[in-house]
LUMFI-645574 format. One record per atom (N, C-alpha, C, O): residue in one letter; atom name; x, y, z. Coordinates in steps of 0.1 Angstrom, whole numbers, plus 5000, padded with zeros to 4 digits. Layout:
N
{'a' 'CA' {X Y Z}},
...
END
This chain:
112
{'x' 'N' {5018 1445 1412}},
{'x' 'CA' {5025 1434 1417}},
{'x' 'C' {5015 1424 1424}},
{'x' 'O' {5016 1412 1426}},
{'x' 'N' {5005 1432 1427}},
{'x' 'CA' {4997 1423 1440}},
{'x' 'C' {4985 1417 1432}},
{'x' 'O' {4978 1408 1437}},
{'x' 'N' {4982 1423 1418}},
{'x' 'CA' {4973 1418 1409}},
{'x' 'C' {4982 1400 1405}},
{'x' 'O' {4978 1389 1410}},
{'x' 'N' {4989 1401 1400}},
{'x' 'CA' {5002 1394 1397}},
{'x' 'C' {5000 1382 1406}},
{'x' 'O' {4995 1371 1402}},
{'x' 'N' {5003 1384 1418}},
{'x' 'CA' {5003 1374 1431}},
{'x' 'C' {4991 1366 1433}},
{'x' 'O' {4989 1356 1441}},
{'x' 'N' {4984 1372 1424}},
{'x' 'CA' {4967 1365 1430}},
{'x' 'C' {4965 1358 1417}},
{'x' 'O' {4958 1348 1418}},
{'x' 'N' {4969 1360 1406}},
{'x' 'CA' {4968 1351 1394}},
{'x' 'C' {4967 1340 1402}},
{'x' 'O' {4972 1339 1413}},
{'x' 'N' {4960 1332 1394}},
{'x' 'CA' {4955 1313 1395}},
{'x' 'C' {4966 1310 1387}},
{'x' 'O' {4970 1299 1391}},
{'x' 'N' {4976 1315 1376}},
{'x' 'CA' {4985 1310 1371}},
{'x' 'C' {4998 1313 1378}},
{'x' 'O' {5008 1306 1376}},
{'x' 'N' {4997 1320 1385}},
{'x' 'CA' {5009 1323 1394}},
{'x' 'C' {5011 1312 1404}},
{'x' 'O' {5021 1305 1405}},
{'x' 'N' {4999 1311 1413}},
{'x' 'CA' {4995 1303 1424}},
{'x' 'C' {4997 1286 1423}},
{'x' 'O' {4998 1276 1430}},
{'x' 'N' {4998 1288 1409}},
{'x' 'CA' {4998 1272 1400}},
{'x' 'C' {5014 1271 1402}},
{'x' 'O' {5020 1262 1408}},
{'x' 'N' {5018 1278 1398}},
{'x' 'CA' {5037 1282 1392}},
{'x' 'C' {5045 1278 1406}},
{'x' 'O' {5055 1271 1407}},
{'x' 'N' {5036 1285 1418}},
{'x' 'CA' {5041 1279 1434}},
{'x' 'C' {5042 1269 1437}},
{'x' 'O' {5052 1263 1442}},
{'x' 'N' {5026 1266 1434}},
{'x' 'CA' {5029 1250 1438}},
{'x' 'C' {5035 1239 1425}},
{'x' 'O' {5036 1227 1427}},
{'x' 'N' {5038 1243 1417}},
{'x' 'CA' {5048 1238 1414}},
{'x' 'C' {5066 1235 1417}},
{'x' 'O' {5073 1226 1419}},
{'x' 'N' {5066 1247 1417}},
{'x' 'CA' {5079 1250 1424}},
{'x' 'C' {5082 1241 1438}},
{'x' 'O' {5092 1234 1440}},
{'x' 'N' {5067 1242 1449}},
{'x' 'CA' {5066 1235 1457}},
{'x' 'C' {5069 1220 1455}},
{'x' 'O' {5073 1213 1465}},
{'x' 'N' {5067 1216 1443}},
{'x' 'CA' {5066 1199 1439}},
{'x' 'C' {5080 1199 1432}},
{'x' 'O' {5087 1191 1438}},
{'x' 'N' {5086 1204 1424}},
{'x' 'CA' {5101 1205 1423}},
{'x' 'C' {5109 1202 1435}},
{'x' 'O' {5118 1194 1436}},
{'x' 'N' {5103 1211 1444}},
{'x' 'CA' {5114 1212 1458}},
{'x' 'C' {5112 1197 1464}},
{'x' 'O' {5120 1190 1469}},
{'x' 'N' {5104 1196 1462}},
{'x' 'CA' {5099 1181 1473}},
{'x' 'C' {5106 1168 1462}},
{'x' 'O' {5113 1159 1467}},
{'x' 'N' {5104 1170 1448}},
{'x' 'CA' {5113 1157 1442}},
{'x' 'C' {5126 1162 1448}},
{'x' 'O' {5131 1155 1457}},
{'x' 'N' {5131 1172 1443}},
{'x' 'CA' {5148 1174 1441}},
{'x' 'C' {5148 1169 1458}},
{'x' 'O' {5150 1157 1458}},
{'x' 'N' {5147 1172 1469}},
{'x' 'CA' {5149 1165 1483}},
{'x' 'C' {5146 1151 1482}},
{'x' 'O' {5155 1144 1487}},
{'x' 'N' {5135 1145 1476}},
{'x' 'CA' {5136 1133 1477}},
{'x' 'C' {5146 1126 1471}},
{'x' 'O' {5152 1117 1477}},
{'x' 'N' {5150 1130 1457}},
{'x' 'CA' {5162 1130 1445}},
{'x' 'C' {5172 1126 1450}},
{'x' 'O' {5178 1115 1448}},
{'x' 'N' {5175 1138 1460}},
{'x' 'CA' {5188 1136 1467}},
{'x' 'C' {5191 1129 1484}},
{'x' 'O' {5201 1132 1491}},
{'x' 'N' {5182 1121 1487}},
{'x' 'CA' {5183 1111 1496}},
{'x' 'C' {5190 1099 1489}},
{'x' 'O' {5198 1093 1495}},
{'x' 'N' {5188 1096 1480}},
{'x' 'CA' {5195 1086 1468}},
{'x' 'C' {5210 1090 1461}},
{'x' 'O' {5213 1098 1452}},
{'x' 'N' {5219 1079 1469}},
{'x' 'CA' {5232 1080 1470}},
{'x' 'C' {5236 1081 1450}},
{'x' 'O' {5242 1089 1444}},
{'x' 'N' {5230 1071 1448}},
{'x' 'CA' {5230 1066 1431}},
{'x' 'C' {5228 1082 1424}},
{'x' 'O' {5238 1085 1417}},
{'x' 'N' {5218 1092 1425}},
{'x' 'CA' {5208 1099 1419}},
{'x' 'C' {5224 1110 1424}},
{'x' 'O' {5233 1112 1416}},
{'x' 'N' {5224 1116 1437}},
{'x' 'CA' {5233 1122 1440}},
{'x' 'C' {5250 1126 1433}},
{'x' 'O' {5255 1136 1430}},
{'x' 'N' {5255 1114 1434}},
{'x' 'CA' {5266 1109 1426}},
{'x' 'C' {5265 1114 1411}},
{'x' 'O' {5273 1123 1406}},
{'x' 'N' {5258 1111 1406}},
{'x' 'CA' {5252 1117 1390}},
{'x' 'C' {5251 1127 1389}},
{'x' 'O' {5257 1133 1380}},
{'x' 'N' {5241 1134 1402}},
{'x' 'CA' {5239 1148 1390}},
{'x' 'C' {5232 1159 1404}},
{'x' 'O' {5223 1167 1402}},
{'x' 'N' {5241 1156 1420}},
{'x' 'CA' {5244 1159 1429}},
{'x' 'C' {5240 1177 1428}},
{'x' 'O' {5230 1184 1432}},
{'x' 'N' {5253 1181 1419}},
{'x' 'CA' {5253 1196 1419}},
{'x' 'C' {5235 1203 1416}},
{'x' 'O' {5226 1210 1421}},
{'x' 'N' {5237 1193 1403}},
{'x' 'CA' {5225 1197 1397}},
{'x' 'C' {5211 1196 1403}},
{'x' 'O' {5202 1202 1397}},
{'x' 'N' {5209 1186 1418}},
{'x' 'CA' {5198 1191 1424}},
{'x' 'C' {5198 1201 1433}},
{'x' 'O' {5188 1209 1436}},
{'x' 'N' {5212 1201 1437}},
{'x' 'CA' {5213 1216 1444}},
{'x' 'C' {5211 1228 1443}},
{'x' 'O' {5206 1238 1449}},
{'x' 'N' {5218 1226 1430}},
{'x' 'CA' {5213 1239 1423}},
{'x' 'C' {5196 1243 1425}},
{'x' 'O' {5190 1251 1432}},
{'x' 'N' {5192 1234 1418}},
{'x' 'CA' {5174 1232 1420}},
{'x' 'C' {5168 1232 1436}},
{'x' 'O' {5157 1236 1441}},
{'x' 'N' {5172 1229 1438}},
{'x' 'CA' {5170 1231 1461}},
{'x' 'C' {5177 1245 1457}},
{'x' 'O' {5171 1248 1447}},
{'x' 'N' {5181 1249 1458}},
{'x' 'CA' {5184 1266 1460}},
{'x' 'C' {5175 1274 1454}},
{'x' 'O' {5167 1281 1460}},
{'x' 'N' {5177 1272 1443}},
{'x' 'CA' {5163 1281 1431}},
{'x' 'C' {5152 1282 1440}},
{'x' 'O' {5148 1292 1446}},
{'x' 'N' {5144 1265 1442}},
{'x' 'CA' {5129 1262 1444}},
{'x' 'C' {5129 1271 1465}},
{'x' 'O' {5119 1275 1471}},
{'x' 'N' {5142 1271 1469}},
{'x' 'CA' {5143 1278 1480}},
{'x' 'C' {5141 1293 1484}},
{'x' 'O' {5135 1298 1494}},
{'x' 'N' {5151 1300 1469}},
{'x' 'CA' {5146 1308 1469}},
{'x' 'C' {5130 1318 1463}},
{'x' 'O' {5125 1328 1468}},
{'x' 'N' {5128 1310 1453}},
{'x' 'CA' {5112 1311 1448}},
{'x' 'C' {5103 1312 1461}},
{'x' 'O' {5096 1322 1465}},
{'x' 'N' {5104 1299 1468}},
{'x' 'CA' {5095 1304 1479}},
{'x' 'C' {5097 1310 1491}},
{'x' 'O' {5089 1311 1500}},
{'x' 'N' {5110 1313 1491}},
{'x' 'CA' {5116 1330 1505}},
{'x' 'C' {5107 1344 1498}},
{'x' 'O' {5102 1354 1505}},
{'x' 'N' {5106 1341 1483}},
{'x' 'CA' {5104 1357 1475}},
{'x' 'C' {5085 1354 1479}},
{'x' 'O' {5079 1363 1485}},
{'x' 'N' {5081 1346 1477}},
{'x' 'CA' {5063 1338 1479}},
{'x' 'C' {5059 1343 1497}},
{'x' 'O' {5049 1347 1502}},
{'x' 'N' {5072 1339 1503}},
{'x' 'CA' {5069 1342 1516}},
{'x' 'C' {5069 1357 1519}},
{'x' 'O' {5062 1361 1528}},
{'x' 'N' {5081 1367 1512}},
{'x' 'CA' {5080 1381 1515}},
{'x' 'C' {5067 1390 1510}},
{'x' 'O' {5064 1401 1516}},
{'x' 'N' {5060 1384 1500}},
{'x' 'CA' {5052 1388 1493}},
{'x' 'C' {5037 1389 1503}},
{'x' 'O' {5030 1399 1504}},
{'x' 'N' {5037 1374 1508}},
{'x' 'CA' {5031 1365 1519}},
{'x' 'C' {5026 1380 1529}},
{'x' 'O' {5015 1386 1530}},
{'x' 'N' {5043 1384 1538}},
{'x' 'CA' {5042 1391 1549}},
{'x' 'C' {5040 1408 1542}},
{'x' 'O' {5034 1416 1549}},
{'x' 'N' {5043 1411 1532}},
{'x' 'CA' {5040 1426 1527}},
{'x' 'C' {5025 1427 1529}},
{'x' 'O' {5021 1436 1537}},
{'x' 'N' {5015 1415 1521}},
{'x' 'CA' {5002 1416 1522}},
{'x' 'C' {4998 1416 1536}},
{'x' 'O' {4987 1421 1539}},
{'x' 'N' {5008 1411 1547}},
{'x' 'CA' {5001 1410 1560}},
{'x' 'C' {5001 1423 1568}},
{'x' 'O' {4994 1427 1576}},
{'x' 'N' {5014 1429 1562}},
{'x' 'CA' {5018 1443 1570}},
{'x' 'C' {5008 1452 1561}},
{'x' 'O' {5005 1463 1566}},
{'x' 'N' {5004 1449 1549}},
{'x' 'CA' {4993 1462 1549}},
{'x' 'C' {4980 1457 1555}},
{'x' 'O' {4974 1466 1561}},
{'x' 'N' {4973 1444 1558}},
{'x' 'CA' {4962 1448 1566}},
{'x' 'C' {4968 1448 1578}},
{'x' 'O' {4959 1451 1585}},
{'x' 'N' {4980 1447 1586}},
{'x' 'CA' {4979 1451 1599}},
{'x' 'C' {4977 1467 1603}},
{'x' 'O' {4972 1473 1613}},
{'x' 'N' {4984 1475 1585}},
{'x' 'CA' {4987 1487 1584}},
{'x' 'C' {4969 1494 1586}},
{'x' 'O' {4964 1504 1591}},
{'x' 'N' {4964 1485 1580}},
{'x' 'CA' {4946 1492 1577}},
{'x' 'C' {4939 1490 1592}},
{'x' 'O' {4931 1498 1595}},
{'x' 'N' {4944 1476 1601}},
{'x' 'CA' {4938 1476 1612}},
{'x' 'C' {4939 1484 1620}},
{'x' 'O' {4929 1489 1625}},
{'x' 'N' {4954 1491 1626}},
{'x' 'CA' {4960 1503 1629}},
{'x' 'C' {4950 1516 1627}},
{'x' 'O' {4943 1522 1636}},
{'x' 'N' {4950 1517 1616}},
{'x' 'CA' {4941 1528 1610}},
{'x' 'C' {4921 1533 1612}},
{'x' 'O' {4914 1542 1614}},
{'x' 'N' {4920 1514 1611}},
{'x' 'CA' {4907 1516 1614}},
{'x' 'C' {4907 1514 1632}},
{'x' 'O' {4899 1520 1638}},
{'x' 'N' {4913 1509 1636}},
{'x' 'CA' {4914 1513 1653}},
{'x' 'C' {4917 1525 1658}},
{'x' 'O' {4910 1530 1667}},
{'x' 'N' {4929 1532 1654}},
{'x' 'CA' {4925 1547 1660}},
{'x' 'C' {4912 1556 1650}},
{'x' 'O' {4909 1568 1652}},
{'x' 'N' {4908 1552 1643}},
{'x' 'CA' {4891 1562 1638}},
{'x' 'C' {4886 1554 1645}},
{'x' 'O' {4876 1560 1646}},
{'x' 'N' {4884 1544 1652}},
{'x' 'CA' {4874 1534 1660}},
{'x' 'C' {4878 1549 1675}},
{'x' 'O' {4869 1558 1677}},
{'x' 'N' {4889 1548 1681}},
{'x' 'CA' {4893 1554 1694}},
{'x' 'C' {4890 1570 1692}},
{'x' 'O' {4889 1577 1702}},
{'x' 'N' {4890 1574 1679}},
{'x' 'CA' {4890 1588 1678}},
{'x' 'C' {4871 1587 1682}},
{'x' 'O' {4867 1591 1693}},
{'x' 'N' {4862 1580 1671}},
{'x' 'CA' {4849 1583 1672}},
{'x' 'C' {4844 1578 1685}},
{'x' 'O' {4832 1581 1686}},
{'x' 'N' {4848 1572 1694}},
{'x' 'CA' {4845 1569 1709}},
{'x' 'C' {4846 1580 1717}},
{'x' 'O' {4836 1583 1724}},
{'x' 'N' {4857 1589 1716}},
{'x' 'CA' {4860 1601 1723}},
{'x' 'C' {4848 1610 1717}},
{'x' 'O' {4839 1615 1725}},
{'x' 'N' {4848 1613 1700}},
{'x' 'CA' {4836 1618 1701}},
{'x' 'C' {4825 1608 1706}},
{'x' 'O' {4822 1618 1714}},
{'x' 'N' {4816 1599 1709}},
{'x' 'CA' {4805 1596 1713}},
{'x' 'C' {4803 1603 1726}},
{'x' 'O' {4794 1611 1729}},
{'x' 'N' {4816 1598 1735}},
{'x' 'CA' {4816 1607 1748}},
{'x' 'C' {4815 1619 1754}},
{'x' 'O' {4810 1622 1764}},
{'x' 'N' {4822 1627 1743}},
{'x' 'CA' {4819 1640 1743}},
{'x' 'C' {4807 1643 1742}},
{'x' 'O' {4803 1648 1753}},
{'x' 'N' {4796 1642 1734}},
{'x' 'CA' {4786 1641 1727}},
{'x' 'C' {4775 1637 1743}},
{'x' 'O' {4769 1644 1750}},
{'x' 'N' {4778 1623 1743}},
{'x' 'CA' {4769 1624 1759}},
{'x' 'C' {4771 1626 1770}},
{'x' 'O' {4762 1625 1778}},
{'x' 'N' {4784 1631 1774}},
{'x' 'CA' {4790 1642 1787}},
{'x' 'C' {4778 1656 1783}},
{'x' 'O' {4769 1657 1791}},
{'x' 'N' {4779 1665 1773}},
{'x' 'CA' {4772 1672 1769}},
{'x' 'C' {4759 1670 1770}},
{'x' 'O' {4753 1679 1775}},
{'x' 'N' {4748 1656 1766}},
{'x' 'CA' {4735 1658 1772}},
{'x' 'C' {4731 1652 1783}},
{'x' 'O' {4720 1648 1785}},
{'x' 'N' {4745 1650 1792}},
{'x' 'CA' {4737 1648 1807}},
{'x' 'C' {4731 1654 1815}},
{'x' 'O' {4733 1666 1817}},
{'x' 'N' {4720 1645 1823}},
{'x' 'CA' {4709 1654 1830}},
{'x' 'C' {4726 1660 1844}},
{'x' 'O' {4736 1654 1848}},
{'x' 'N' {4720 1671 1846}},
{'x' 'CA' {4728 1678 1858}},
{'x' 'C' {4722 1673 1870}},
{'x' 'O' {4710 1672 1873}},
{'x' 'N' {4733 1669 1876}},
{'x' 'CA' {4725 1664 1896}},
{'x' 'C' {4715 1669 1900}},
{'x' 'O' {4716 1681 1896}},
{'x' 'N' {4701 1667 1907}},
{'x' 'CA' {4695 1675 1915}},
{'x' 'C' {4687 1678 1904}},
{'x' 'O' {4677 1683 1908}},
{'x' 'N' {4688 1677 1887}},
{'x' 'CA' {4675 1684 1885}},
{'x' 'C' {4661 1676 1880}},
{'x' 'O' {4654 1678 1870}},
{'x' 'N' {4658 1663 1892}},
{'x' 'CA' {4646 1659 1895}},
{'x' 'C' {4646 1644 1880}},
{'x' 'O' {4639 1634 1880}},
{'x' 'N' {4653 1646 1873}},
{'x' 'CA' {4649 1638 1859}},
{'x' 'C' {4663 1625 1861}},
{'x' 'O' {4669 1621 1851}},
{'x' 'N' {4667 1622 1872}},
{'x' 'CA' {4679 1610 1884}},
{'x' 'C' {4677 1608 1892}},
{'x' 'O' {4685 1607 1902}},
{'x' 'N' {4657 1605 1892}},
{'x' 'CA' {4656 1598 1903}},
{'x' 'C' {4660 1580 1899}},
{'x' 'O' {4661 1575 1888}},
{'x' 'N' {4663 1574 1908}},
{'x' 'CA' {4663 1560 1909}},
{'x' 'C' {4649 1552 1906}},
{'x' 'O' {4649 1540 1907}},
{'x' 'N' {4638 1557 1903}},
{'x' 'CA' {4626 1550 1902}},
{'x' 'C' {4625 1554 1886}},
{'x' 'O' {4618 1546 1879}},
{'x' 'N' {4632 1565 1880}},
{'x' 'CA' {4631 1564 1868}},
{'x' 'C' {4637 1557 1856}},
{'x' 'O' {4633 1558 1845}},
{'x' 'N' {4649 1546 1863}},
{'x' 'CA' {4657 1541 1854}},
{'x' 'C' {4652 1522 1859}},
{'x' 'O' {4661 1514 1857}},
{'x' 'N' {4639 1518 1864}},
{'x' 'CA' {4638 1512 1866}},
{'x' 'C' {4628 1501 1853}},
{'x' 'O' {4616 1502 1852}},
{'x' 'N' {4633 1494 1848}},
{'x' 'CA' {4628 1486 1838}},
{'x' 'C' {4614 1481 1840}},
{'x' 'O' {4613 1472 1848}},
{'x' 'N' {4604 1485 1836}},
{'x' 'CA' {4586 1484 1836}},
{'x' 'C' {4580 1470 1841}},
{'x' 'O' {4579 1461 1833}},
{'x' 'N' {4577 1469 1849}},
{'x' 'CA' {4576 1456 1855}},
{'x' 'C' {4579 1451 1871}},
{'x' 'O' {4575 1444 1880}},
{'x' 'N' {4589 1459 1869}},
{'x' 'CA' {4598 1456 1880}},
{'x' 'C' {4597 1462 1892}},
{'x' 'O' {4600 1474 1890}},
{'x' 'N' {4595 1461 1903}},
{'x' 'CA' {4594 1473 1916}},
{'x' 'C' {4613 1474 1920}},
{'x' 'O' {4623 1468 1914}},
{'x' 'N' {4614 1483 1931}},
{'x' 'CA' {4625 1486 1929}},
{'x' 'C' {4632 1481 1945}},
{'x' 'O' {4644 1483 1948}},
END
């Protein structure tokens, strides 16, 4: 379906539809045009209505799968944080054993 949606010929088909919808509204601002053949733009305003309600569900399915992928790639983001942390809780120097002094974390150049 989602191959489908991305057609250049499909995409073409929309904005057509789009341009249907926009005469048949203009169509039917015209008392004369109305009177004539009234039903018959309505009809057409409903169709070109519905065509792009189904363009718009299509629209938000694509959006709820990358929200679905962002979800996904955020907790493996929050999972491998916990590991990093773990990871360097495990090679901290222990208090007191001489390698935390305050003169050792001091950037070369710099007095303290």
């Amino acid at each position: 379906m989602r191959s489908l949606l991305e057609t250049r010929r499909f995409q073409w088909a929309i904005v057509a539809v789009i341009v249907v919808n926009a005469a048949t509204l203009g169509a039917e601002t015209s008392s004369v045009l109305t009177g004539h053949v009234g039903g018959f733009l309505r009809a057409v305003d409903r169709i070109t209505l519905a065509v792009n309600a189904m363009d718009e569900q299509s629209t938000s399915a694509e959006e709820q799968h990358t929200d679905d992928r962002l979800t996904v790639m955020l907790s493996e983001m929050v999972r491998l944080h916990a590991k990093l942390d773990a990871v360097l809780a495990a090679q901290a120097v222990p208090a007191g054993s001489g390698r935390d002094r305050p003169e050792d974390h001091v950037e070369a150049g710099l007095s303290p």
